[in-house]
Wavefront OBJ file of the C-alpha trace (Angstrom):
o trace
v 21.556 61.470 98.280
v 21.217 61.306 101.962
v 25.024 60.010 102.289
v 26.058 62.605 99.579
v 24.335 65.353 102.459
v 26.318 63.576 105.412
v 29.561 64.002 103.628
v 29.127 67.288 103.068
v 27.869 68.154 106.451
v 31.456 66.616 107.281
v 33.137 68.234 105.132
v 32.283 71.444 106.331
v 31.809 70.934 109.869
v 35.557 69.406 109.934
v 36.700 72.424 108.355
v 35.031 75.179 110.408
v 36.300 73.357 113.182
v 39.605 72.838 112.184
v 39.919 76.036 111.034
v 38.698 77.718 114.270
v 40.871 75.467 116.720
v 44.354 73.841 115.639
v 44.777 75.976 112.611
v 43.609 79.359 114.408
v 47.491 80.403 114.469
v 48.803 78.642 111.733
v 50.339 80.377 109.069
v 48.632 79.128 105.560
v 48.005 79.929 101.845
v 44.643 80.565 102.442
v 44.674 83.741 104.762
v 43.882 87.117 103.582
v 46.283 89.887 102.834
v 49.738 88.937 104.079
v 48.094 87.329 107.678
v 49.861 84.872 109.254
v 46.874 84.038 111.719
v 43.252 85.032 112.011
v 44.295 87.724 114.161
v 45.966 89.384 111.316
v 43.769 88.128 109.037
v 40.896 89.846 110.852
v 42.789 92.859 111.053
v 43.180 92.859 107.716
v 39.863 93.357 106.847
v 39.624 96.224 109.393
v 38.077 93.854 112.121
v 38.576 93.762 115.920
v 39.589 90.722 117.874
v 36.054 91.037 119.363
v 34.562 90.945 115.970
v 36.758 87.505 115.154
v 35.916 85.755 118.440
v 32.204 86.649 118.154
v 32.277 85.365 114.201
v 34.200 82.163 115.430
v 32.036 81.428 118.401
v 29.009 81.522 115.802
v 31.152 79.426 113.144
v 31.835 76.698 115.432
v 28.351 76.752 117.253
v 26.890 76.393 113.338
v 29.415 73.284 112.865
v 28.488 71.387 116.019
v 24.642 71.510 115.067
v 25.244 70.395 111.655
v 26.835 67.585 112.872
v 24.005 67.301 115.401
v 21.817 67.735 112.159
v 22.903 63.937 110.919
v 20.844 63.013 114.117
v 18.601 65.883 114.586
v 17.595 66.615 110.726
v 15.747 70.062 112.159
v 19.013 71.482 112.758
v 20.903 71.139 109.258
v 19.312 74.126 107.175
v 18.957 76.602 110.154
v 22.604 75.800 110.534
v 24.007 75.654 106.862
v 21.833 79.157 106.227
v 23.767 80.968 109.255
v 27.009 79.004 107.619
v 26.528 79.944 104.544
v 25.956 83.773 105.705
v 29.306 83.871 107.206
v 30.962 82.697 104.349
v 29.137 84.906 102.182
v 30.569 87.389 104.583
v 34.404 85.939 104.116
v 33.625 86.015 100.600
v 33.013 90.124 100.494
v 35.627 90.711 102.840
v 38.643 88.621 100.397
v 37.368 90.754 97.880
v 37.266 94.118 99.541
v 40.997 93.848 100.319
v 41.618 92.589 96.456
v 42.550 88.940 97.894
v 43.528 86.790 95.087
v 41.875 83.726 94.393
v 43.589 81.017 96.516
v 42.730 82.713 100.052
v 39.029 82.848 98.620
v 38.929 79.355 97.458
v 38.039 77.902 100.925
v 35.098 80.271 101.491
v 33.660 79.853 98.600
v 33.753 76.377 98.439
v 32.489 76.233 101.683
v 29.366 78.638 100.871
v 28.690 76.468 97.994
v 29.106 73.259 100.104
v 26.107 74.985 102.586
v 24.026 75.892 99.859
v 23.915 72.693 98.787
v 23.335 71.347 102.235
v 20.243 72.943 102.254
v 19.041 71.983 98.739
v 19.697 68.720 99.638
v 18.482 68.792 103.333
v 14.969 70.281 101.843
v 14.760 67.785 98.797
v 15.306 64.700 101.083
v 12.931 65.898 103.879
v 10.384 67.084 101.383
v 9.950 63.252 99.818
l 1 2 3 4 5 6 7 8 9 10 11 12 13 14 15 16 17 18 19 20 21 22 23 24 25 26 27 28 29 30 31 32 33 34 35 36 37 38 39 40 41 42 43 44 45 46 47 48 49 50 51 52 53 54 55 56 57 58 59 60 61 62 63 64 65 66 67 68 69 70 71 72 73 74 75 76 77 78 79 80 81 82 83 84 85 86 87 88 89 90 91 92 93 94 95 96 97 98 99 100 101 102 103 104 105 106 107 108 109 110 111 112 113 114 115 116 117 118 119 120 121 122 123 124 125 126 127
């Protein structure tokens, strides 16, 4: 169970960070709307560029501690909850524009992914 909860902390962090870095401009079948970078994608949704550098700034922050986490168990489920809250945030915001379900795929599989970080992260430290 414990490498099952690594993986995933992976998984996730790798994402978030790849997502928020190299792929930031990329054009991909995951953006909302029409976007061909988070810019537009942010615009999209009626968000500022303020708005998307403050929610990536938290995003990436959230995916360095969980990999801290795999050293420093304390910081997984503070980290997967604030996760988890942005992507419960991406999730509303794909559907308010009537996204389809590709773009919303990634979210949702990533909220999923943090929700069962912190399952996991509370079974394991409970025993």
């Amino acid at each position: 169970m414990k490498v099952f909860l690594k993986i995933l902390i992976l998984i996730v962090s790798v994402t978030v960070l790849s997502a928020w870095s190299f792929r930031l401009q990329m054009d991909t079948i995951y953006r909302g709307a029409d976007a061909s970078n988070m810019i537009e994608e942010f615009q999209a949704y009626g968000l500022s560029k303020t708005t998307m550098i403050v929610v990536g700034i938290f995003k990436v922050l959230c995916a360095i501690l969980l990999l801290l986490g795999i050293k420093y168990e304390k910081l997984v489920t503070p980290a997967a909850f604030v996760m988890a809250t942005f992507m419960l945030a991406a999730i509303y915001f794909h559907i308010s524009i009537s996204d389809p379900f590709i773009p919303t795929l990634p979210s949702s599989l990533m909220l999923l992914s943090c929700i069962a970080i912190i399952y996991l992260d509370k079974k394991i430290n409970k025993a």
